[in-house]
GUMIDO-775049 format. One record per residue (C-alpha): residue number from 1; x, y, z. Coordinates in nm, 2 decimals. Example, Ala and Ser with C-alpha at 12.3 -4.5 7.8 and 13.67 -1.06 7.14 Angstrom:
2
{1,{1.23,-0.45,0.78}}
{2,{1.37,-0.11,0.71}}
This chain:
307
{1,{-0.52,-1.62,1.91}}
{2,{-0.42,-1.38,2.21}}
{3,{-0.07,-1.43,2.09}}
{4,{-0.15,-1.31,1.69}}
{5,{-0.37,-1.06,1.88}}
{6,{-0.07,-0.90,2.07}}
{7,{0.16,-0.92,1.78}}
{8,{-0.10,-0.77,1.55}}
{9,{-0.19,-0.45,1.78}}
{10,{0.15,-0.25,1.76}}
{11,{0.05,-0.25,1.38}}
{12,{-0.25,-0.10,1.43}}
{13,{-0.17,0.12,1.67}}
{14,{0.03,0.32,1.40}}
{15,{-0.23,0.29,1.19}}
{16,{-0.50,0.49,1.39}}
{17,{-0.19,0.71,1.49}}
{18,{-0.14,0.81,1.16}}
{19,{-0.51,0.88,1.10}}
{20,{-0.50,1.06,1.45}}
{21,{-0.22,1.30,1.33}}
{22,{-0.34,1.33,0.96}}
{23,{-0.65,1.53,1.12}}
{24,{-0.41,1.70,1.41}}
{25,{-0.05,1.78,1.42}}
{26,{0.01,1.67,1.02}}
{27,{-0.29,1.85,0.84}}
{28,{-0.08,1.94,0.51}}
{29,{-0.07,1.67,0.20}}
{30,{0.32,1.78,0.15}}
{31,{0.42,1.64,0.49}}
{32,{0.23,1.32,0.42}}
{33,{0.38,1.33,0.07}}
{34,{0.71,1.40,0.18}}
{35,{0.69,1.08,0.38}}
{36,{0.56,0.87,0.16}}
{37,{0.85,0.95,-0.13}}
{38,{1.11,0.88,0.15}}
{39,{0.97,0.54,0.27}}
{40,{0.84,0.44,-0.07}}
{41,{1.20,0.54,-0.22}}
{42,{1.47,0.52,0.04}}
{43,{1.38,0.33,0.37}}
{44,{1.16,0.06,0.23}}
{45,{1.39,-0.10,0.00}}
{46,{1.69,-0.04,0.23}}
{47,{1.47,-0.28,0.48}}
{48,{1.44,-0.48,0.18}}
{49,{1.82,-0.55,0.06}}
{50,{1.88,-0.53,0.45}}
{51,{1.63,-0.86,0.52}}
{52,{1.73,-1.01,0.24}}
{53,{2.17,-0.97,0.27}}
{54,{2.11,-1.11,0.62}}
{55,{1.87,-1.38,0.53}}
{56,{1.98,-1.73,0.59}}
{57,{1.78,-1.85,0.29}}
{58,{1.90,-2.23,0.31}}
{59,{1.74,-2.25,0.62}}
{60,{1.36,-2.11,0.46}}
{61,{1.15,-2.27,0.22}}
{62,{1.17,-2.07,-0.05}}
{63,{1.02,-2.25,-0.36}}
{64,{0.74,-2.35,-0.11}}
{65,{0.65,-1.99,0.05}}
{66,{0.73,-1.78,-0.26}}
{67,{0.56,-2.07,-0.48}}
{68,{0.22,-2.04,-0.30}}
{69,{0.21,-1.66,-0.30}}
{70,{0.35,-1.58,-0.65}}
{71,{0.07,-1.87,-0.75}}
{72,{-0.21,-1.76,-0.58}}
{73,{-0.17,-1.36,-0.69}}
{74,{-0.13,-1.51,-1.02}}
{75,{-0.46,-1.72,-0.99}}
{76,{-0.65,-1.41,-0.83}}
{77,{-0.52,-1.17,-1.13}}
{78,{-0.67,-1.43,-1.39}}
{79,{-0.99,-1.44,-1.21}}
{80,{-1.05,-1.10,-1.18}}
{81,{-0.95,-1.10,-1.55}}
{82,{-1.20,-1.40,-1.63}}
{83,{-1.47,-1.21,-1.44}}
{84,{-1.42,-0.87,-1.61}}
{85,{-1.69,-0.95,-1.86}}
{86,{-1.96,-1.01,-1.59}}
{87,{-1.88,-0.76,-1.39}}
{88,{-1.96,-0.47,-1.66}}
{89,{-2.25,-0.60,-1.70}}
{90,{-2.31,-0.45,-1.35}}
{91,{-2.25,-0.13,-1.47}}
{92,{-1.84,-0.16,-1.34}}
{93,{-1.67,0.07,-1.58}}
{94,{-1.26,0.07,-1.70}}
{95,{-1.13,0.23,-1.42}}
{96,{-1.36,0.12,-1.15}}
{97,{-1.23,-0.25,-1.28}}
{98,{-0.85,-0.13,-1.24}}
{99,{-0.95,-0.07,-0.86}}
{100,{-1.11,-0.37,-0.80}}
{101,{-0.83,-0.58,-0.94}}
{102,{-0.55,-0.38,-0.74}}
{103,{-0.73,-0.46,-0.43}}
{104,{-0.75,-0.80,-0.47}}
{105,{-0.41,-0.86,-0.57}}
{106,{-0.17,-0.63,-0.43}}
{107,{-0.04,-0.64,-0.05}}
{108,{0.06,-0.39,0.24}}
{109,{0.41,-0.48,0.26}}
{110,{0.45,-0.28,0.58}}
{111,{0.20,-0.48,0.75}}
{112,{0.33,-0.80,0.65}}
{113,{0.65,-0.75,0.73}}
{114,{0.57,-0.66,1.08}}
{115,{0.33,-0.88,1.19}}
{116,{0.59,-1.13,1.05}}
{117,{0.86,-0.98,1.26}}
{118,{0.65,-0.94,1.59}}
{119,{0.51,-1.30,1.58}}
{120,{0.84,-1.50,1.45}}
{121,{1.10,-1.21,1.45}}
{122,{1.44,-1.26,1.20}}
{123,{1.31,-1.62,1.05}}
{124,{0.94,-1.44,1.00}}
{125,{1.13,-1.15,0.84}}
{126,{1.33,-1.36,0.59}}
{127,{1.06,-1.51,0.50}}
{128,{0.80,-1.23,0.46}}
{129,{1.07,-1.12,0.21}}
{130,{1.15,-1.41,0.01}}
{131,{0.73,-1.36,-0.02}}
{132,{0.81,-1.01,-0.16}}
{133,{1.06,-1.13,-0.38}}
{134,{0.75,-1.34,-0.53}}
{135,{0.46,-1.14,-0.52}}
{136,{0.62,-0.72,-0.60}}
{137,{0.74,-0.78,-0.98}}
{138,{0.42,-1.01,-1.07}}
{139,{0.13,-0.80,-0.98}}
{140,{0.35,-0.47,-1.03}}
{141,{0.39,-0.59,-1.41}}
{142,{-0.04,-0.68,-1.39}}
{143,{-0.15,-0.35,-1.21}}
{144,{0.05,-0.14,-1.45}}
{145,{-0.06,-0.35,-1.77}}
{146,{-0.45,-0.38,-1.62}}
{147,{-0.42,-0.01,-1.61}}
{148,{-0.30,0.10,-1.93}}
{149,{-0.58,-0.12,-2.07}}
{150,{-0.88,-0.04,-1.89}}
{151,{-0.83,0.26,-1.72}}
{152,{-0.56,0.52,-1.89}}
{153,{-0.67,0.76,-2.12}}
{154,{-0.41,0.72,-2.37}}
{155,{-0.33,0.39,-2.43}}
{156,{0.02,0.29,-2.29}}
{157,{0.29,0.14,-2.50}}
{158,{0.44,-0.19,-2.45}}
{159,{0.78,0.01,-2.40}}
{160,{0.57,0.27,-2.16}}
{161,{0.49,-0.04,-1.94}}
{162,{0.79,-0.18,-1.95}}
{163,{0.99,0.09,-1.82}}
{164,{0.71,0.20,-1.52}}
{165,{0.78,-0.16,-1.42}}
{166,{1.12,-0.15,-1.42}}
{167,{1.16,0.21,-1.25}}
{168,{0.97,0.02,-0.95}}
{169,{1.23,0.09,-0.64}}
{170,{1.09,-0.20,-0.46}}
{171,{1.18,-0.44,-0.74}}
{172,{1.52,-0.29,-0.75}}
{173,{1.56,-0.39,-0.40}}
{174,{1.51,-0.70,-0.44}}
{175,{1.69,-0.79,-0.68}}
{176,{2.02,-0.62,-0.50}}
{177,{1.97,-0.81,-0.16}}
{178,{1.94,-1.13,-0.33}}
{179,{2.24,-1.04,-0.54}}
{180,{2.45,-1.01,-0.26}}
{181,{2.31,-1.25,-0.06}}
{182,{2.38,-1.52,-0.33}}
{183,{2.75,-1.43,-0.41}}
{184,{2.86,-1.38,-0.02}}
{185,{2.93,-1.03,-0.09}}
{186,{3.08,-0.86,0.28}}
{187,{3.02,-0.55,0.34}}
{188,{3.15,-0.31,0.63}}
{189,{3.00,-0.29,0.93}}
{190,{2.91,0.09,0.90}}
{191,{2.68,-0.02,0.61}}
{192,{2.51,-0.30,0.82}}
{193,{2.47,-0.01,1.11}}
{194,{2.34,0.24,0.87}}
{195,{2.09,0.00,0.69}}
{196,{1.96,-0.11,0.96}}
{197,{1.82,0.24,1.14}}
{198,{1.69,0.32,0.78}}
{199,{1.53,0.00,0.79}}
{200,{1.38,-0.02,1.13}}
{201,{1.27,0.37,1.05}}
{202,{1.08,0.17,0.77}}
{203,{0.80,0.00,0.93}}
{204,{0.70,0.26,1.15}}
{205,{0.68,0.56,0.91}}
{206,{0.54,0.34,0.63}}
{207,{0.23,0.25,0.90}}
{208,{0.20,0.59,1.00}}
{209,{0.17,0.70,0.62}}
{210,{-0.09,0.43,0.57}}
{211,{-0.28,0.60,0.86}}
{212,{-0.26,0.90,0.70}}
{213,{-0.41,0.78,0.36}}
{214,{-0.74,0.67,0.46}}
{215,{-1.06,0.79,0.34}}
{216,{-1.32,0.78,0.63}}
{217,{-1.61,0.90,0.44}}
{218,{-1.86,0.66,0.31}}
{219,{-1.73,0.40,0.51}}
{220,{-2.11,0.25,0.59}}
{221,{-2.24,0.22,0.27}}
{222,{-1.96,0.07,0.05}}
{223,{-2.04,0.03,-0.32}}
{224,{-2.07,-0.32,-0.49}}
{225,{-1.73,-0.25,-0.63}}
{226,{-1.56,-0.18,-0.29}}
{227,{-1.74,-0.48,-0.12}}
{228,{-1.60,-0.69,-0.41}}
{229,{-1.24,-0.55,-0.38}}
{230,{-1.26,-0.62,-0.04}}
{231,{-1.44,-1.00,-0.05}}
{232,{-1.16,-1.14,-0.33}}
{233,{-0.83,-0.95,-0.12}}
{234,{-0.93,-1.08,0.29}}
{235,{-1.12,-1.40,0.21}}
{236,{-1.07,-1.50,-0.13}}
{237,{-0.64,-1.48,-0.14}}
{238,{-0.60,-1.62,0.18}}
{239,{-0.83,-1.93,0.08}}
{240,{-0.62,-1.97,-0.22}}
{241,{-0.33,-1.89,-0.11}}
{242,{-0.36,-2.16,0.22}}
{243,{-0.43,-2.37,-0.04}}
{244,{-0.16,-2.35,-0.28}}
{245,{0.07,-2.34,0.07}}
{246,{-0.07,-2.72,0.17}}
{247,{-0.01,-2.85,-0.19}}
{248,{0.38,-2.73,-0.12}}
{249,{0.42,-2.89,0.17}}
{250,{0.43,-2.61,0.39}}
{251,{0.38,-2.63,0.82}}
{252,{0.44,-2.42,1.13}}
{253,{0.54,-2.07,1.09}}
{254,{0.60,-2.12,0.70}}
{255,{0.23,-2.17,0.68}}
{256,{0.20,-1.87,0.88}}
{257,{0.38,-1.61,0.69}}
{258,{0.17,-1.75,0.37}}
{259,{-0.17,-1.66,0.56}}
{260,{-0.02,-1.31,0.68}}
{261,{0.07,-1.23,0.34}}
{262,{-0.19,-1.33,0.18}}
{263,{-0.44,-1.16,0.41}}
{264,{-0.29,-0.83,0.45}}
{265,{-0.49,-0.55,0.27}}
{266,{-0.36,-0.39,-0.03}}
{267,{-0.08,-0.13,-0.04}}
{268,{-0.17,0.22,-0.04}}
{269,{0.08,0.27,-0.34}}
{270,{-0.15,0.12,-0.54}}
{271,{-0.35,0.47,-0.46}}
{272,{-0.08,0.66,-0.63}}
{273,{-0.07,0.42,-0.92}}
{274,{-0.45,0.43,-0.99}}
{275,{-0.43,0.84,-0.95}}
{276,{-0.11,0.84,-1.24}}
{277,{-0.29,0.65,-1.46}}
{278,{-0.68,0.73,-1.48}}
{279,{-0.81,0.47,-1.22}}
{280,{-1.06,0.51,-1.01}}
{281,{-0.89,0.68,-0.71}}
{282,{-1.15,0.74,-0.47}}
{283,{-1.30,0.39,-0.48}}
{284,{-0.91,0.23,-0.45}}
{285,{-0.88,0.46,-0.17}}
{286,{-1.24,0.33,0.02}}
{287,{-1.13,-0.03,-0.09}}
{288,{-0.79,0.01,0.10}}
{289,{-0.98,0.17,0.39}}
{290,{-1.23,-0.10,0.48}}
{291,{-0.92,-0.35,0.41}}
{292,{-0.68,-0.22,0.65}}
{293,{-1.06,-0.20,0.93}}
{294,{-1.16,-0.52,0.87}}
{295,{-0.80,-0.71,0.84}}
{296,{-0.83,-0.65,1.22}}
{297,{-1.05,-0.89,1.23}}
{298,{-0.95,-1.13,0.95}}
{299,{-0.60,-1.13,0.99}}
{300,{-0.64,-1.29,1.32}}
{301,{-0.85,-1.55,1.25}}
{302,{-0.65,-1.65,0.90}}
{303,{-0.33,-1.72,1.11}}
{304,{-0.48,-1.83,1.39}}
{305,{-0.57,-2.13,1.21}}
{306,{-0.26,-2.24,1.05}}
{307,{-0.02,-2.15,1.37}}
């Protein structure tokens, strides 16, 4: 436990950091914004391709890791789905709806990858990505569809989806690393140099920026709908996911980058998404804030019990 603890604490360091400067040195949205378009755009799926060109991915499970995660969001995205019925019945309109099943199915990349790295370093890293590889397209392609149905005021075209989905840099990403990880392409040295500042630039930023996003207010007295999105994303995916992860086959630090994965809270870019197209904002945003508070707690115990 003292070892996830101490791998775990860097993370959230530049977590309160970025709250710290949000409400101090940074006080204006353009900074934060300005940030957030550079990670989201350039250094986040330069650490992407990087991980993956580099990744030895004979030596990783791959069908096993990226089975159990790509299963379990899958499972959690029909559940919510399956339960959409019931829960507007409790009063949970469209959009509120949207929120909920964001939270429970999307993932802080940033944190994942660098608990990963921390605790198991280049092995951890390959692996968190081949995870990435799985999870990003699937609930990219639900978030953007469960939004256009529930939540957007106009209704969005199958075309309209499409292309949002496919404009997705992160997906992009992958797709090149793994391209040229598969066919052997070399590249120069100066590129290897270059993607990897951007890429170590990445993790730190991208933390900081999540920091910075968090909505403090309201904090004690979270809605049904925030509790929910909070109950199905720390305990319900990891149980699920865990699960899924013993059916493959999956031990030792394999199992361990499933649980981290899975029990990482949702990615403030699912904020953005929910603010383009008529979610509910403000509860996405309290959802993602009591995620990324209690995940101190969670986190630990979820890998503490399959390392």
């Amino acid at each position: 436990m003292a070892v996830v603890i101490a791998a775990l604490l860097p993370v959230f360091i530049l977590i309160v950091l970025g709250v710290v400067l949000r409400h101090s040195l940074m006080r204006l949205d353009t900074q934060w914004h300005g940030l957030e378009r550079l990670t989201y755009f350039v250094l986040f799926p330069m650490l992407l391709i990087q991980t993956l060109v580099k990744a030895d991915l004979s030596k990783v499970p791959v069908a096993g890791v990226g089975g159990a995660l790509l299963l379990s969001a899958l499972a959690m995205s029909l559940l919510c789905l399956a339960l959409r019925p019931a829960l507007s019945r409790l009063d949970i309109d469209g959009p509120a709806f949207t929120s909920i099943f964001q939270g429970a199915t999307r993932w802080q990349t940033y944190v994942a990858l660098s608990v990963s790295a921390n605790l198991y370093g280049e092995v951890g890293l390959a692996l968190a990505s081949v995870a990435m590889v799985a999870i990003i397209p699937l609930v990219n392609v639900f978030s953007v569809a469960v939004l256009a149905h529930y939540a957007s005021p106009e209704k969005q075209s199958a075309r309209a989806i499409a292309l949002t989905v496919i404009r997705n840099p992160l997906i992009w990403a992958c797709v090149i690393g793994l391209f040229i990880n598969v066919i052997h392409l070399p590249l120069p040295k100066i590129w290897h140099e270059v993607a990897d500042a951007l890429g170590r630039s990445s993790l730190a930023i991208g933390l900081l920026v999540t920091g910075a996003g968090l909505q403090l207010k309201g904090l004690l007295r979270p809605s049904l709908s925030a509790t929910l999105g909070v109950a199905f994303k720390l305990v319900l995916m990891p149980v699920l996911a865990l699960v899924l992860a013993a059916w493959f086959g999956l031990t030792g630090n394999s199992l361990a980058i499933v649980a981290i994965c899975a029990a990482v809270p949702t990615s403030p870019s699912a904020y953005v998404l929910a603010r383009q197209m008529g979610g509910d904002a403000p509860l996405l945003a309290q959802i993602i804030t009591l995620q990324t508070i209690l995940a101190a707690i969670t986190m630990p115990i979820a890998i503490a019990l399959v390392a």
